[in-house]
DSSP file (Angstrom, degrees, kcal/mol; ACC not computed):
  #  RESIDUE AA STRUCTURE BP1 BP2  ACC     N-H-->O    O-->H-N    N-H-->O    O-->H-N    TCO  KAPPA ALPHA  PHI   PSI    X-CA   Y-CA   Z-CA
    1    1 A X              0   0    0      0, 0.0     3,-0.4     0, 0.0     2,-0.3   0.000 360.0 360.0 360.0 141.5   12.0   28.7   -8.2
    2    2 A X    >   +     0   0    0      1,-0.2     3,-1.0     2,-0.1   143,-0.1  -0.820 360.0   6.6-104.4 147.5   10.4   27.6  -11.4
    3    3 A X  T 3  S-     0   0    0     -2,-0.3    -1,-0.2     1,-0.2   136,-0.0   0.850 125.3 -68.3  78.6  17.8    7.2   29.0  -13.3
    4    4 A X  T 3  S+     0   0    0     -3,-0.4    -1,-0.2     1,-0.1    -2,-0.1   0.547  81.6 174.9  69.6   8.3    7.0   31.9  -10.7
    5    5 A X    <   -     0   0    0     -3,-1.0     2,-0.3     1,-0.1    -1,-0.1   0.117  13.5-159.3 -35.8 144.6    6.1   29.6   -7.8
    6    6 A X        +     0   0    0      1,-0.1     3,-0.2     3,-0.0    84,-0.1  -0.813  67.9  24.1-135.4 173.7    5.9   31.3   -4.2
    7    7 A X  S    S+     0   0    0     -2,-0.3    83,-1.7     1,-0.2     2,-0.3   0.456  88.6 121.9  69.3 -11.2    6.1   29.5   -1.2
    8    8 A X  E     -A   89   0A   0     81,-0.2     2,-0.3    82,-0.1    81,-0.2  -0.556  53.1-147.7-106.2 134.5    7.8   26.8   -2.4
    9    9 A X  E     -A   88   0A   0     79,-2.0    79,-1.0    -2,-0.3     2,-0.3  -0.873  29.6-151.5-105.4 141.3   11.3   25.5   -1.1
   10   10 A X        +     0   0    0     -2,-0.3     2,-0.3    77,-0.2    77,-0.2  -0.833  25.2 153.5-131.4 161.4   13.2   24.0   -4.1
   11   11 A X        -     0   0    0     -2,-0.3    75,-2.2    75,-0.2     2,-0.7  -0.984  39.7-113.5-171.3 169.4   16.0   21.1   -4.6
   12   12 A X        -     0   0    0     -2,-0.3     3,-0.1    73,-0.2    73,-0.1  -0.968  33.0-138.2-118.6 121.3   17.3   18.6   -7.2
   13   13 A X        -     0   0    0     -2,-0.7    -2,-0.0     1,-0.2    73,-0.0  -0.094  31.7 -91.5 -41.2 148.7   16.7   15.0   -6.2
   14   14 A X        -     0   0    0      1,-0.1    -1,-0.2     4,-0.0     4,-0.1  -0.029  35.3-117.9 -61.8-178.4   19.7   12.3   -6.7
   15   15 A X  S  > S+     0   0    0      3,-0.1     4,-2.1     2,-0.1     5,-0.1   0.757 121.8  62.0 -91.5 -14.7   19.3   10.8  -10.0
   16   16 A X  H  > S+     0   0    0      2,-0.2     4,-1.5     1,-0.2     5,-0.1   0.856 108.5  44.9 -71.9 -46.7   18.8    7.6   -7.9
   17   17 A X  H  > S+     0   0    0      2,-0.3     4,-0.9     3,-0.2    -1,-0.2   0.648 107.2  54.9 -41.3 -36.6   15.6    9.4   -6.2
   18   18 A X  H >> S+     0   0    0      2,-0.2     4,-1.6     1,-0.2     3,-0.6   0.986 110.5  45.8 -88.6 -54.7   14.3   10.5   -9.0
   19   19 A X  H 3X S+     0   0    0     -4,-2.1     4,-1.3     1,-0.2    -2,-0.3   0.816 112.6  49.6 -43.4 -38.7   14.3    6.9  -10.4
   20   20 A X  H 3X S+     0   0    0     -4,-1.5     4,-0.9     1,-0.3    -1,-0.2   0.738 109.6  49.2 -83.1 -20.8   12.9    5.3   -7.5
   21   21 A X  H <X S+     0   0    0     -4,-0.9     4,-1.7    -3,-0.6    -1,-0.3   0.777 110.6  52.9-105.9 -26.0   10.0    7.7   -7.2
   22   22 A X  H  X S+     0   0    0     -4,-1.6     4,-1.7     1,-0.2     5,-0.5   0.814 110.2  45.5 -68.3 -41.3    9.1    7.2  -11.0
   23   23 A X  H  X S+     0   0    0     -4,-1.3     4,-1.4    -5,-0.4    -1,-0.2   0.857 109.8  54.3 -85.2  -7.8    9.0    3.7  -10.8
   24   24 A X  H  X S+     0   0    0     -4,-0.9     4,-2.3     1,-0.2    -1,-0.2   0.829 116.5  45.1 -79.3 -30.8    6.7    3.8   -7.3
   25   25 A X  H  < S+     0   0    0     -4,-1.7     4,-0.4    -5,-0.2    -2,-0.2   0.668 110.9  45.8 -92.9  -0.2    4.6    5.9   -9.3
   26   26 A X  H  X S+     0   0    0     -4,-1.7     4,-5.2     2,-0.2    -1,-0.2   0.818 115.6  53.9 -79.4 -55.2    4.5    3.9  -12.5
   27   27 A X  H  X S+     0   0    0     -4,-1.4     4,-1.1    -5,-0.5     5,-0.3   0.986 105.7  47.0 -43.1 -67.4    3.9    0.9  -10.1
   28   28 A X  H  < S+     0   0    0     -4,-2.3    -1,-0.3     1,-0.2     6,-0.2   0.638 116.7  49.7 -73.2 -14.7    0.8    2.4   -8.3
   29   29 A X  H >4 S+     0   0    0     -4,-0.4     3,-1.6     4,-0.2    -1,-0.2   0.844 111.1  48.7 -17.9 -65.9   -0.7    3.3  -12.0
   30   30 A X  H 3< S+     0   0    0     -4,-5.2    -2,-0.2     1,-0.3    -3,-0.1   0.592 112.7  43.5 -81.8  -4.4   -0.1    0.3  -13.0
   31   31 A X  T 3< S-     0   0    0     -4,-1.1    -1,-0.3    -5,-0.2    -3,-0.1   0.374  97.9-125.1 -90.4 -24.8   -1.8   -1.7  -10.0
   32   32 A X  S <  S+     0   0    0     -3,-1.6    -3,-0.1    -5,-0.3    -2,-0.1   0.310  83.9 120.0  80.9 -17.3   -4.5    0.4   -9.9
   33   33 A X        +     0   0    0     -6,-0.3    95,-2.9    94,-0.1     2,-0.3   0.356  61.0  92.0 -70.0  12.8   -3.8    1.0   -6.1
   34   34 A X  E     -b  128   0B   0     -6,-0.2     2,-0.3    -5,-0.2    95,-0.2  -0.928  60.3-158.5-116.1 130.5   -3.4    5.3   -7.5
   35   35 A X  E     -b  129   0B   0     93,-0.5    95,-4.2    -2,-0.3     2,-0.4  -0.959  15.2-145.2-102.4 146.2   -6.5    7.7   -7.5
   36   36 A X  E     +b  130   0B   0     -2,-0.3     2,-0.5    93,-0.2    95,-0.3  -0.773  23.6 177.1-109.9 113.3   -5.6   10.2   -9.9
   37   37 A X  E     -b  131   0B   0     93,-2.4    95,-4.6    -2,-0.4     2,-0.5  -0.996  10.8-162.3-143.3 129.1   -7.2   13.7   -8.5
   38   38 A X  E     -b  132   0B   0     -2,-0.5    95,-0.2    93,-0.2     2,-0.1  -0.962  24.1-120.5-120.8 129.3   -6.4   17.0  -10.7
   39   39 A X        +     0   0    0     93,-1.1     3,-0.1    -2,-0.5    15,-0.1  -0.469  41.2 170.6 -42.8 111.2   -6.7   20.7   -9.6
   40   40 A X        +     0   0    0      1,-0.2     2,-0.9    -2,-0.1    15,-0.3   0.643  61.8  38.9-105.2 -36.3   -9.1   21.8  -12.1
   41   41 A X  S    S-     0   0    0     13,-0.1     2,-0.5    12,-0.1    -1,-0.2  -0.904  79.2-171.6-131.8 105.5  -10.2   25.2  -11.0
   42   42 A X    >   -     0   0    0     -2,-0.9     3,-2.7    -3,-0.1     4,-0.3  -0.848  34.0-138.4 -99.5 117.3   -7.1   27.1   -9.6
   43   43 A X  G >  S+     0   0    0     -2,-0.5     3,-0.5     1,-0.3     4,-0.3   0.709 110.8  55.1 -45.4 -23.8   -6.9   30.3   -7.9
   44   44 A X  G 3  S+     0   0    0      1,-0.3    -1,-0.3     2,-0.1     3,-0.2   0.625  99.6  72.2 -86.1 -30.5   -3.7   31.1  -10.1
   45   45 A X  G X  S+     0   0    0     -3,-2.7     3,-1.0     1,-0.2    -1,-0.3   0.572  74.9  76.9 -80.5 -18.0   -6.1   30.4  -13.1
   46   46 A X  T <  S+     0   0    0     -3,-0.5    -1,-0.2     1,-0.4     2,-0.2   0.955 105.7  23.0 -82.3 -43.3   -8.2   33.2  -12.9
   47   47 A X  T 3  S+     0   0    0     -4,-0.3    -1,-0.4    -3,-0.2     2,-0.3  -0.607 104.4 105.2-100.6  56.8   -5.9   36.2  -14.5
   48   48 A X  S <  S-     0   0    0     -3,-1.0     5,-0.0    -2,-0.2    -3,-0.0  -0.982  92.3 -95.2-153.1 128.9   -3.8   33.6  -16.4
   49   49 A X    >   -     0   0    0     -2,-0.3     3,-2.2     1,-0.2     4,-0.1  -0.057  34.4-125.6 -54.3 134.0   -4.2   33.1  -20.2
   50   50 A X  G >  S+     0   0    0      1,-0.3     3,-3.5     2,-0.1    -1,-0.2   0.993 110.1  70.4 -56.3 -34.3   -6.9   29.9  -20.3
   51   51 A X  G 3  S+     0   0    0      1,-0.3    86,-0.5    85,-0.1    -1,-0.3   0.939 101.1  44.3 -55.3 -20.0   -3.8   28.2  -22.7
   52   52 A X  G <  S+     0   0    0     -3,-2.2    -1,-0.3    84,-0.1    -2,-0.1   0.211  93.4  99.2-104.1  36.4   -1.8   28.0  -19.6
   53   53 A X  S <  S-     0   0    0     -3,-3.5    84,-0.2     1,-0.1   -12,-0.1  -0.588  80.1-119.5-106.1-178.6   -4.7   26.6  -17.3
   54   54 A X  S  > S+     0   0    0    -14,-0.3     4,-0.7     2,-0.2     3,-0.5   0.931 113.6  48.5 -93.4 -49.0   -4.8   22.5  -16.5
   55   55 A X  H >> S+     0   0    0    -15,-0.3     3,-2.5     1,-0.2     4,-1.9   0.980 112.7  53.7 -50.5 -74.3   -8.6   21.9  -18.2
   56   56 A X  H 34 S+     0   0    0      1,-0.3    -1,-0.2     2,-0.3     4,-0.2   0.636 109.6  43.2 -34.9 -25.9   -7.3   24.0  -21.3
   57   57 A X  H 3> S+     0   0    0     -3,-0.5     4,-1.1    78,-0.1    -1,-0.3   0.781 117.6  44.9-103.9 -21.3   -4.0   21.8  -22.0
   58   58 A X  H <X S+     0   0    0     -3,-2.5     4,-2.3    -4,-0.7    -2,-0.3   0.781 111.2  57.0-104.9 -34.8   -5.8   18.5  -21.5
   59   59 A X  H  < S+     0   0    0     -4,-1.9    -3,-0.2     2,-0.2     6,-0.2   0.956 121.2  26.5-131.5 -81.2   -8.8   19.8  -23.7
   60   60 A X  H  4 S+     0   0    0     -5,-0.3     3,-0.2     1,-0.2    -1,-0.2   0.719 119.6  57.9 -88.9 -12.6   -6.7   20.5  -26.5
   61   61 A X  H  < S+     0   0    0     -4,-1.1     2,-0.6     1,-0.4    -1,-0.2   0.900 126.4  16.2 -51.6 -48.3   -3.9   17.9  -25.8
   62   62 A X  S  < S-     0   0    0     -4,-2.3    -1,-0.4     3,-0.1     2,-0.3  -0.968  92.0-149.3-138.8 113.8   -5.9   15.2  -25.8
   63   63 A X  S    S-     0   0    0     -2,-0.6     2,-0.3    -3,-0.2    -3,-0.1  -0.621  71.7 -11.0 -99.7 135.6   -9.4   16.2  -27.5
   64   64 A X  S    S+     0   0    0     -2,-0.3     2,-0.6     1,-0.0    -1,-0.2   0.417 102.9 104.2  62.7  -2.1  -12.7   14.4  -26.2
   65   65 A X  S    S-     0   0    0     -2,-0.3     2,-0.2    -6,-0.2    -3,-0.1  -0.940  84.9 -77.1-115.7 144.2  -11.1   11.2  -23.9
   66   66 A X    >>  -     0   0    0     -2,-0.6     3,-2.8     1,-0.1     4,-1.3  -0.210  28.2-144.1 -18.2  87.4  -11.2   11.3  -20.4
   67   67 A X  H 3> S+     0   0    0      1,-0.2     4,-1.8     2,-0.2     5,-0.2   0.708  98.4  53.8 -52.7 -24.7   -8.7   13.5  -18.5
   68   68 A X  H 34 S+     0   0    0      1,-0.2     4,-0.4     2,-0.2    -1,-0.2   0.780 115.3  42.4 -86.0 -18.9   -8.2   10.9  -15.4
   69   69 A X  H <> S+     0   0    0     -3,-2.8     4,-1.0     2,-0.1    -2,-0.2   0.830 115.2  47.1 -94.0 -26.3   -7.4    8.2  -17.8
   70   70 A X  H  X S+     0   0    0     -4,-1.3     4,-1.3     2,-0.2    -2,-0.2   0.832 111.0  58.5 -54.0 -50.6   -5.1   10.4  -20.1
   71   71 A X  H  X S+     0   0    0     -4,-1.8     4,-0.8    -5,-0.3    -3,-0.2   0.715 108.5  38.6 -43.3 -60.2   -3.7   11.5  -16.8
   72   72 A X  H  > S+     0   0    0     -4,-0.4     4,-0.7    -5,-0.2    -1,-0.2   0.658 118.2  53.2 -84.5 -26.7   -2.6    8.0  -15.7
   73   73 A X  H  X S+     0   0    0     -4,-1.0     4,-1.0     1,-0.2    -2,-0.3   0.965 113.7  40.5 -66.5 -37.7   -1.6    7.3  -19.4
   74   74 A X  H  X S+     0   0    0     -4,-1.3     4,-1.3     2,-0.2    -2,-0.2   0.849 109.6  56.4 -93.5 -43.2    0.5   10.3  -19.6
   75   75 A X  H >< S+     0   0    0     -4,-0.8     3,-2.2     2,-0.2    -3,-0.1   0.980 102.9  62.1 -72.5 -76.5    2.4   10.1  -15.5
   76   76 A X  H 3< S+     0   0    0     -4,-0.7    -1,-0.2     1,-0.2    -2,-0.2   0.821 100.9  52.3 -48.5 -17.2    3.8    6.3  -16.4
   77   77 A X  H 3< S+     0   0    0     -4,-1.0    -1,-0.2   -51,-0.0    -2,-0.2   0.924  77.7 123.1 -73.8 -25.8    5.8    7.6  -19.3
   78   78 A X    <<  -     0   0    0     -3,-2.2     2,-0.3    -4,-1.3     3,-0.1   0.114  48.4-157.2 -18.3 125.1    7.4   10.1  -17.3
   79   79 A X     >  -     0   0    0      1,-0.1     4,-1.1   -57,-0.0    -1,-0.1  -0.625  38.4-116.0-119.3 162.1   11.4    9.7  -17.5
   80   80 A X  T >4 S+     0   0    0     -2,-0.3     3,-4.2     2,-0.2    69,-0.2   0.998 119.0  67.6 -62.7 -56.5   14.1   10.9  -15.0
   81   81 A X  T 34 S+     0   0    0      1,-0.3    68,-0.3    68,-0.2    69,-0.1   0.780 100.3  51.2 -23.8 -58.2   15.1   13.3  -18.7
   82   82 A X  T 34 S+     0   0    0     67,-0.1    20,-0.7    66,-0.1    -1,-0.3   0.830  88.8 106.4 -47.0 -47.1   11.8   14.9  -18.0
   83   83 A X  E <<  +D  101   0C   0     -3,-4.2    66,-0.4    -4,-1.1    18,-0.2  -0.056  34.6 175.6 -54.1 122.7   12.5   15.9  -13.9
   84   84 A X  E     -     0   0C   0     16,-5.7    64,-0.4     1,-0.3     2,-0.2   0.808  53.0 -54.9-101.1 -21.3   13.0   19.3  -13.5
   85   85 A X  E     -D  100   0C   0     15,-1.3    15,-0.8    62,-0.1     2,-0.5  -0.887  45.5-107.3 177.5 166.9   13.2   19.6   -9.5
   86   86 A X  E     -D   99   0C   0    -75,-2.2     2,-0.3    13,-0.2    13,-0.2  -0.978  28.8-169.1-120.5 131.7   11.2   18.8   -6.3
   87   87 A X  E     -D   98   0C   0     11,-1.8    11,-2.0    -2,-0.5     2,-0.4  -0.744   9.7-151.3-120.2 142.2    9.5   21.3   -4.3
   88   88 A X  E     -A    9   0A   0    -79,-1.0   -79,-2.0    -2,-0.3     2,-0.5  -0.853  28.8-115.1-116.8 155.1    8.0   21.1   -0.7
   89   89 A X  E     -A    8   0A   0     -2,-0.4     3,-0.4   -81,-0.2     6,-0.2  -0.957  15.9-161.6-102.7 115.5    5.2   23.2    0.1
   90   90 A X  S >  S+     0   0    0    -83,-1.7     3,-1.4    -2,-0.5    -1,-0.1   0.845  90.5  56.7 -39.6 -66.7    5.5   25.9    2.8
   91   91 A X  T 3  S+     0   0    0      1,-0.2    -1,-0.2   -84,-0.2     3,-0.2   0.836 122.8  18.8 -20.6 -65.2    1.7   26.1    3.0
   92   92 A X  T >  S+     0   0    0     -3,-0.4     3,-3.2     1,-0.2    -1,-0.2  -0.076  78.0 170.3-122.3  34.5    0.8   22.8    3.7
   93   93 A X  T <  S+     0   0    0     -3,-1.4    -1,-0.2     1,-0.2    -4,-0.1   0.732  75.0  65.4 -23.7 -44.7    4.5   21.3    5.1
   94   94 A X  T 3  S+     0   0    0     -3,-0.2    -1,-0.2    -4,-0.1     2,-0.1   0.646  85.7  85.5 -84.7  16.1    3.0   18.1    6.3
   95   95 A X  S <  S-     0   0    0     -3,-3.2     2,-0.3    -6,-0.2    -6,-0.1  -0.495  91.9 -92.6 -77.1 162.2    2.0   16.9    2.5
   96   96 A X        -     0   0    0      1,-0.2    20,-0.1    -2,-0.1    21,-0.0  -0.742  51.2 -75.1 -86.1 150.3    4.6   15.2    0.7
   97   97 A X        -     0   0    0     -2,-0.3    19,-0.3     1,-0.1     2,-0.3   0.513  42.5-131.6 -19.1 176.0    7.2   16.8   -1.7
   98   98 A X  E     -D   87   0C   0    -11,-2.0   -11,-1.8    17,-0.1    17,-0.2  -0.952  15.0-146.0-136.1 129.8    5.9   17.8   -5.2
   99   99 A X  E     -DE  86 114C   0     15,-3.1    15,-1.3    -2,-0.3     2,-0.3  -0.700  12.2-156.0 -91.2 170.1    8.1   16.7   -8.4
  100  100 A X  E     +DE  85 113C   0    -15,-0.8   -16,-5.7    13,-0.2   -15,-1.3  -0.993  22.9 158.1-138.0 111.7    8.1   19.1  -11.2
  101  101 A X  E     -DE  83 112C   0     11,-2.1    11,-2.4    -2,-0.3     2,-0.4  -0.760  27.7-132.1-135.8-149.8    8.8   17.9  -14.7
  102  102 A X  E     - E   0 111C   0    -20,-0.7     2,-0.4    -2,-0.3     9,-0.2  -0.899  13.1-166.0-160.1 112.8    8.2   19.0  -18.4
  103  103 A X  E     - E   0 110C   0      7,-1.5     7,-0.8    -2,-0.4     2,-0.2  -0.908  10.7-142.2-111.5 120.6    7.0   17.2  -21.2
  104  104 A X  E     + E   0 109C   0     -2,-0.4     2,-0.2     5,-0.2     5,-0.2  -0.532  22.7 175.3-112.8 117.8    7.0   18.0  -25.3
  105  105 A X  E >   - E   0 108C   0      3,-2.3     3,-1.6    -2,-0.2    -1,-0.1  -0.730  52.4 -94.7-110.8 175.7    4.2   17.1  -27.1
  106  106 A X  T 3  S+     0   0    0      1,-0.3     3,-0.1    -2,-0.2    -2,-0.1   0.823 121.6  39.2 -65.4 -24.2    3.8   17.8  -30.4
  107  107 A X  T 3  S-     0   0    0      1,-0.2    -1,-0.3   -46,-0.0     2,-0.3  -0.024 125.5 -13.2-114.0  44.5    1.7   21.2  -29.7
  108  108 A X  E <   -E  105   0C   0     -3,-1.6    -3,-2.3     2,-0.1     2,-0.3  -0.843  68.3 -92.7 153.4 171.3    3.6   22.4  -26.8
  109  109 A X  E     -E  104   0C   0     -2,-0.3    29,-0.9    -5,-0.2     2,-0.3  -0.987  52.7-146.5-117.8 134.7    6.2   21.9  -23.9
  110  110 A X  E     -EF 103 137C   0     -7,-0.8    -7,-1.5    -2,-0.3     2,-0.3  -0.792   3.6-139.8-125.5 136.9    3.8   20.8  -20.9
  111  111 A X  E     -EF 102 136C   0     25,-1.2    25,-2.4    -2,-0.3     2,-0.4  -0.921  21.9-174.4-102.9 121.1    4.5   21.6  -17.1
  112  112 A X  E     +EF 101 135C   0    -11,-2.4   -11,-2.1    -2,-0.3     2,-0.4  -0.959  14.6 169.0-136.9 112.8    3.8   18.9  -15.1
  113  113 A X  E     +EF 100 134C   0     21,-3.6    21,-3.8    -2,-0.4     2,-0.2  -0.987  14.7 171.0-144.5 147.1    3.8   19.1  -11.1
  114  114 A X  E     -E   99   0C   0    -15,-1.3   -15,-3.1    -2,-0.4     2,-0.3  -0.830  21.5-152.0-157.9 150.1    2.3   15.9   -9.0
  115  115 A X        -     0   0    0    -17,-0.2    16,-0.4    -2,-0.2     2,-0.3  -0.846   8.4-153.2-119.6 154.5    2.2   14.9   -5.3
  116  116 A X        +     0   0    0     -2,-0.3     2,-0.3   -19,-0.3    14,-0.2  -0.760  21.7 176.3-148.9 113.9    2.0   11.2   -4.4
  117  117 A X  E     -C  129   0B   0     12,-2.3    12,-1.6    -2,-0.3     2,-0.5  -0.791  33.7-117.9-122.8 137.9    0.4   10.7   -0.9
  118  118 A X  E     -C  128   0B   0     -2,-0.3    10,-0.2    10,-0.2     3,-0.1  -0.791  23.1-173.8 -87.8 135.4   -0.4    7.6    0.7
  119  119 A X  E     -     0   0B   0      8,-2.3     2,-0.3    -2,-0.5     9,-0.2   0.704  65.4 -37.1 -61.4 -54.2   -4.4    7.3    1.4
  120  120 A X  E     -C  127   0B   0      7,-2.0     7,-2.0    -3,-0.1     2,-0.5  -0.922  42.5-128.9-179.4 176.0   -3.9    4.1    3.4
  121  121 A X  E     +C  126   0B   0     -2,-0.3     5,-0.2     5,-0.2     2,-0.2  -0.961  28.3 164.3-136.5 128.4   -2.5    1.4    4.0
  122  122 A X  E >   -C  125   0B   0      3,-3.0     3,-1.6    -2,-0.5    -2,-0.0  -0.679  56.2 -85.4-129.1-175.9   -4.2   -2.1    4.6
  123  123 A X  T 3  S+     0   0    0      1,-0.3     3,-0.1    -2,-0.2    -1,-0.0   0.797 122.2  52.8 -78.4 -14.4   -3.3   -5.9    4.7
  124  124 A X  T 3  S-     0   0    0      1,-0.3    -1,-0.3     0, 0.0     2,-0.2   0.327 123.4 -74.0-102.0  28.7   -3.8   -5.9    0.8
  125  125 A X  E <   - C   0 122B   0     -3,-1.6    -3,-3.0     2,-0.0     2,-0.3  -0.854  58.9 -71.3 133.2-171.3   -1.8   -3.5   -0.2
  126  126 A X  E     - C   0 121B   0     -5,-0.2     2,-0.4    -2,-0.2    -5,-0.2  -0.969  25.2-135.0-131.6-175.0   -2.0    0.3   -0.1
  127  127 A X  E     - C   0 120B   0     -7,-2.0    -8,-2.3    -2,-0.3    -7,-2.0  -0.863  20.7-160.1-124.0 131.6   -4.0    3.0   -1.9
  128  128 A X  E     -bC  34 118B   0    -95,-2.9   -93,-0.5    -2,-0.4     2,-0.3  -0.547   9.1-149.4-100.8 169.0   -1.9    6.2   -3.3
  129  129 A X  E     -bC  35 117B   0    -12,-1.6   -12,-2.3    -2,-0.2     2,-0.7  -0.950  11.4-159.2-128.5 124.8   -3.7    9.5   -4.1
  130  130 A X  E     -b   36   0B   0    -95,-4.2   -93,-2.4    -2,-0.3     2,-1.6  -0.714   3.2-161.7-111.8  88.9   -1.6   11.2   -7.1
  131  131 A X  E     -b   37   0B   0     -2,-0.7     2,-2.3   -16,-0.4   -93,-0.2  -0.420   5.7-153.8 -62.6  73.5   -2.6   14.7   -6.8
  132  132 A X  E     -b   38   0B   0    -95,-4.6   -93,-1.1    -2,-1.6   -18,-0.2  -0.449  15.9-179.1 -81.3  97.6   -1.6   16.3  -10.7
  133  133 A X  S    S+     0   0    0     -2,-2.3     2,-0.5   -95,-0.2    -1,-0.2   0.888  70.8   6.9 -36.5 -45.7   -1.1   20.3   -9.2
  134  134 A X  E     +F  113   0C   0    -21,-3.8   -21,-3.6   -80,-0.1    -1,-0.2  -1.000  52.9 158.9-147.2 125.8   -0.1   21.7  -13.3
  135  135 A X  E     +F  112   0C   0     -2,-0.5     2,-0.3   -23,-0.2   -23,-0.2  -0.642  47.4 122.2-142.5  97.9   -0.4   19.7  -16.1
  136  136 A X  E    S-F  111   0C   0    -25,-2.4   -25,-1.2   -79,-0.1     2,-0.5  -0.606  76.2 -74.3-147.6-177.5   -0.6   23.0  -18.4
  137  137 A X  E     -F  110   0C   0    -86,-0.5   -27,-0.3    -2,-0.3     2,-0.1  -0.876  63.4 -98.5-104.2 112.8    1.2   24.3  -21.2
  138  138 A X        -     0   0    0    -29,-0.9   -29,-0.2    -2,-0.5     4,-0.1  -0.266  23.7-157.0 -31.1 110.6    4.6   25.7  -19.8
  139  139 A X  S    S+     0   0    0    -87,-0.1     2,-0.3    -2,-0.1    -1,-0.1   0.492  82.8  57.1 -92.1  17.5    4.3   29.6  -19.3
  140  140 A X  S    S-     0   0    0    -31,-0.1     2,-0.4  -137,-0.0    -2,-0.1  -0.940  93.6-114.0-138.0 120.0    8.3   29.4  -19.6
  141  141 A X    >   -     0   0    0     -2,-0.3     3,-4.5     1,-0.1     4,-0.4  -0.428  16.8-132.4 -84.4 154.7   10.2   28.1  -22.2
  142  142 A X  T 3  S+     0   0    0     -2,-0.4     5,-0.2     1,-0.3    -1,-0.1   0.482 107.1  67.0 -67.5  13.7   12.6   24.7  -21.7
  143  143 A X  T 3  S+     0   0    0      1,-0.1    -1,-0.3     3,-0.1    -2,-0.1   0.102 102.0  45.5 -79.1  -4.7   15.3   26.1  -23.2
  144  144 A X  S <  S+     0   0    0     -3,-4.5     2,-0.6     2,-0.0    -2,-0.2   0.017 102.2  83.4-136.5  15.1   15.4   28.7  -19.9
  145  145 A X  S    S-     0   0    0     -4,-0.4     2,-0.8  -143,-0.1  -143,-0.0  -0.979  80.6-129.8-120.5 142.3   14.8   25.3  -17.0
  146  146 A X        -     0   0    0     -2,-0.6     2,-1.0   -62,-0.1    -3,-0.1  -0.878  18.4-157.2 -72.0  89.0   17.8   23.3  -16.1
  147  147 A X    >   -     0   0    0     -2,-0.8     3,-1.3    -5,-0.2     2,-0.3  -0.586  10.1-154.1 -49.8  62.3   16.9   19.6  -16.6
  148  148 A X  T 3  S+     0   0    0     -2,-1.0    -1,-0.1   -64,-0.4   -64,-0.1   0.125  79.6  22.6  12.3 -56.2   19.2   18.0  -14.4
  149  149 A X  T 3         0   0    0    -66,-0.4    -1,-0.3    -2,-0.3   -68,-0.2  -0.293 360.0 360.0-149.0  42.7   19.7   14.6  -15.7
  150  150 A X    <         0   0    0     -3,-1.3    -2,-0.1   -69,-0.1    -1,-0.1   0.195 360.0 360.0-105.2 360.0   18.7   15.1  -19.6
């Protein structure tokens, strides 16, 4: 398990998986068909240093613009290099998977874990809901996660 996660069932995706699910979620960004919804106030958050909370990383990443546009800026760059594993949740088994990756920005290595759930589906298309679980400051360094296919 990574990051001290409980509940959680863990596995490494093909690299073929890991591409296809980056580029459905680049797609539904780039379409507009994605609402972007982040866990802001986290139970996990409460006895946890504010640098490792989601508000607190976005705050200081990316100072004064709009975290749901930041959000969507920040998910299409995502690279397979980046994946660190995909986790189902025990809790809520009928949700879809969660990927887990990690990304270095210039004032930290960022923990990044995201759901992508269909909302619906209609004769024009459908509508995704991208659900960013952690976008925080990694409370583990990457030098101690396996990055698969970097």
């Amino acid at each position: 398990m990574t990051s001290g996660q409980q509940n959680l069932d863990s596995r490494t995706e093909s690299g073929q998986e890991v591409e296809t699910y980056i580029a459905r979620l680049k797609y539904a960004l780039k379409t507009d068909s994605a609402k972007i919804k982040i866990q802001k106030n986290r139970r996990v958050d409460r006895n946890r240093d504010k640098r490792y909370t989601n508000a607190y990383t976005i705050a200081h990443l990316f100072p004064k613009q709009n975290p749901n546009k930041v959000l969507k800026k920040e998910l299409a760059k995502l690279m397979i290099e980046e994946y660190i594993e995909t986790v189902k949740d025990k809790k809520m088994p009928n949700r879809s998977d969660m990927r887990i990756f990690g990304k270095v920005y210039s004032k930290g290595e960022v923990y990044i874990k995201i759901r992508v759930e269909l909302i619906k589906a209609t004769k024009y298309g459908v509508e995704d809901l991208i659900f960013v679980m952690s976008f925080h400051y990694s409370t583990k360094p990457f030098e101690k996660i396996e990055f698969p296919y970097s």
